[in-house]
C-alpha positions in Angstrom: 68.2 108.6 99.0 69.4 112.1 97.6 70.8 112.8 100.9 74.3 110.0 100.5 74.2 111.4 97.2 75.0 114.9 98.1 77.1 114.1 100.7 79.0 111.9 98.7 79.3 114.7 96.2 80.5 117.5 98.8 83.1 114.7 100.1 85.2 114.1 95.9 84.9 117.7 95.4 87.5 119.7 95.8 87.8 122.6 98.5 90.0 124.7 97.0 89.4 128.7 97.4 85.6 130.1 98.7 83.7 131.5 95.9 84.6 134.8 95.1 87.9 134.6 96.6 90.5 136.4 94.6 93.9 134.2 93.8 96.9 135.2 92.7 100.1 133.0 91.5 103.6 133.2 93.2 106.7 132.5 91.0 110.6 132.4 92.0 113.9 131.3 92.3 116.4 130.4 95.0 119.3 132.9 94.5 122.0 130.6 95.3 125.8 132.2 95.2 128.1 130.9 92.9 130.7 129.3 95.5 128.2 127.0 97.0 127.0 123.7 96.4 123.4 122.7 97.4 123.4 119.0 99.2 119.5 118.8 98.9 116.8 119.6 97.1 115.2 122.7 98.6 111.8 122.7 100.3 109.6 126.0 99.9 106.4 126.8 101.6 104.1 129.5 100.9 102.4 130.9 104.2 99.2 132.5 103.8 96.5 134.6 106.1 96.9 132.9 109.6 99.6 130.6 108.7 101.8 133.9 108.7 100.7 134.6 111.5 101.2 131.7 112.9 105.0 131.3 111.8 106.1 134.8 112.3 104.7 134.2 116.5 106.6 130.8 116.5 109.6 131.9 115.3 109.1 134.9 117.6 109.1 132.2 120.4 111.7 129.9 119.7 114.0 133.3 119.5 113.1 134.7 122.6 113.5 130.6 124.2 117.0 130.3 123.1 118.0 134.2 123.9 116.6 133.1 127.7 118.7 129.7 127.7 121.7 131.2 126.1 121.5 134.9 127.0 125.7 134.7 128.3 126.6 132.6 124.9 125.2 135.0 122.4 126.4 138.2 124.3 130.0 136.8 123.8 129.5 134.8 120.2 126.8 136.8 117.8 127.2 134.1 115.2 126.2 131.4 117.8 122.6 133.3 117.9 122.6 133.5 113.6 122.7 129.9 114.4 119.9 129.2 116.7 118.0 131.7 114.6 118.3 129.7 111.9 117.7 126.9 113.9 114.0 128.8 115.4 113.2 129.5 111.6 113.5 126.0 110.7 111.5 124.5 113.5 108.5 127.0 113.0 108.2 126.5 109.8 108.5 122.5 110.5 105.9 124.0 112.8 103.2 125.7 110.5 103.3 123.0 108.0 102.5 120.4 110.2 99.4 122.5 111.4 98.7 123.3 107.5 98.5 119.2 107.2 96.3 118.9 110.4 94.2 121.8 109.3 93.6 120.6 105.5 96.1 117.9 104.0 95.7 119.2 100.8 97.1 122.7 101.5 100.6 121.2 101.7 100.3 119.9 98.1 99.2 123.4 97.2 101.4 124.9 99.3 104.8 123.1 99.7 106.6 122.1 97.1 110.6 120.7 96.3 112.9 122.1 94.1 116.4 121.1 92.9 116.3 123.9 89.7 115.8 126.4 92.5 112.7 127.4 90.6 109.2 127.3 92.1 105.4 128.2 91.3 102.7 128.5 93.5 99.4 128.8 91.9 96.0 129.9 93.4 97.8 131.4 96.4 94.4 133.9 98.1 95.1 137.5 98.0 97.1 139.2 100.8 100.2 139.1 102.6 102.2 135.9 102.0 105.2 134.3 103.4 107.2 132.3 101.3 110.0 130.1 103.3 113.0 127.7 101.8 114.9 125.2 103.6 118.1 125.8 102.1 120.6 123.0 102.6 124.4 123.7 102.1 127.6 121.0 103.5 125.4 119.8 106.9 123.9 122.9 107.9 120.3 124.0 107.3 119.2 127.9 106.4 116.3 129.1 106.4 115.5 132.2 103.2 112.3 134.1 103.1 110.5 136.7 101.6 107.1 138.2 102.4 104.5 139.1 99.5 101.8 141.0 99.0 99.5 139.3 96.6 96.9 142.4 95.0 95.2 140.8 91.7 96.3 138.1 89.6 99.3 139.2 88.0 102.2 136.4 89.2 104.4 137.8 92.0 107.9 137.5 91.3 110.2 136.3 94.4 113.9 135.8 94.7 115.1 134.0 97.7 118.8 134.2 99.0 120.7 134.5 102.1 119.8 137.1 104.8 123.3 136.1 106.7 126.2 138.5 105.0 
């Protein structure tokens, strides 16, 4: 009889961080230059411990895909590989968050969040190297910004996000 009451108990409560894990908050803003127009809200993700992992190798494989599929194109047109770069940094991190989901679904609400003040906050991010990834929209195209952090204690990390691309 105490047995379905315990497990019912384990199941409502929330997972959150393991005891004794120390957290740390992330706060930024999208730095977004003054001749361009945003046509969607913007989409950041905060990557943390594996997930970096994780989304640095798949971007590291979608890159090297394209570069073998269109070596000759890229050789001859460098802003056609900017492109497909972007397009690799998009689709991993498309990638990770659908892992994040199948992993725990409540990560992505701790994890993922939309912006259209280009401010965001990430609170009880663990300790360690982060990743922290925007899906920038501007006209049709799709960019992705990032920044890595290095979460030490609890003092809020402080991230501006722009263009890589000159």
């Amino acid at each position: 009889m105490l047995l379905p009451l315990l497990l019912s108990a384990v199941l409502v409560l929330p997972t959150g961080t393991p005891t004794g894990t120390s957290t740390g908050t992330i706060e930024g803003r999208i730095s977004i230059p003054d001749n361009v127009k945003l046509t969607k809200p913007v989409q950041v993700a905060v990557f943390t411990g594996s997930y970096v992992e994780l989304y640095f190798a798949e971007v590291q494989k979608r890159v090297d895909n394209y570069w073998e599929d269109y070596r000759s194109l890229f050789i001859q047109d460098k802003q056609a590989f900017l492109v497909f770069r972007d397009r690799a940094q998009r689709q991993a991190m498309e990638f990770t968050l659908d892992r994040m989901r199948m992993d725990d679904p409540r990560s992505i609400a701790t994890f993922s969040r939309t912006t259209t003040n280009n401010t965001f906050e990430f609170r009880a991010v663990p300790v360690g190297e982060c990743r922290v990834v925007a899906l920038v929209t501007i006209g049709n195209q799709e960019f992705v910004w990032s920044d890595t952090v290095i979460l030490t204690d609890q003092t809020p990390a402080l991230v501006v996000l722009k263009s890589s691309t000159p």
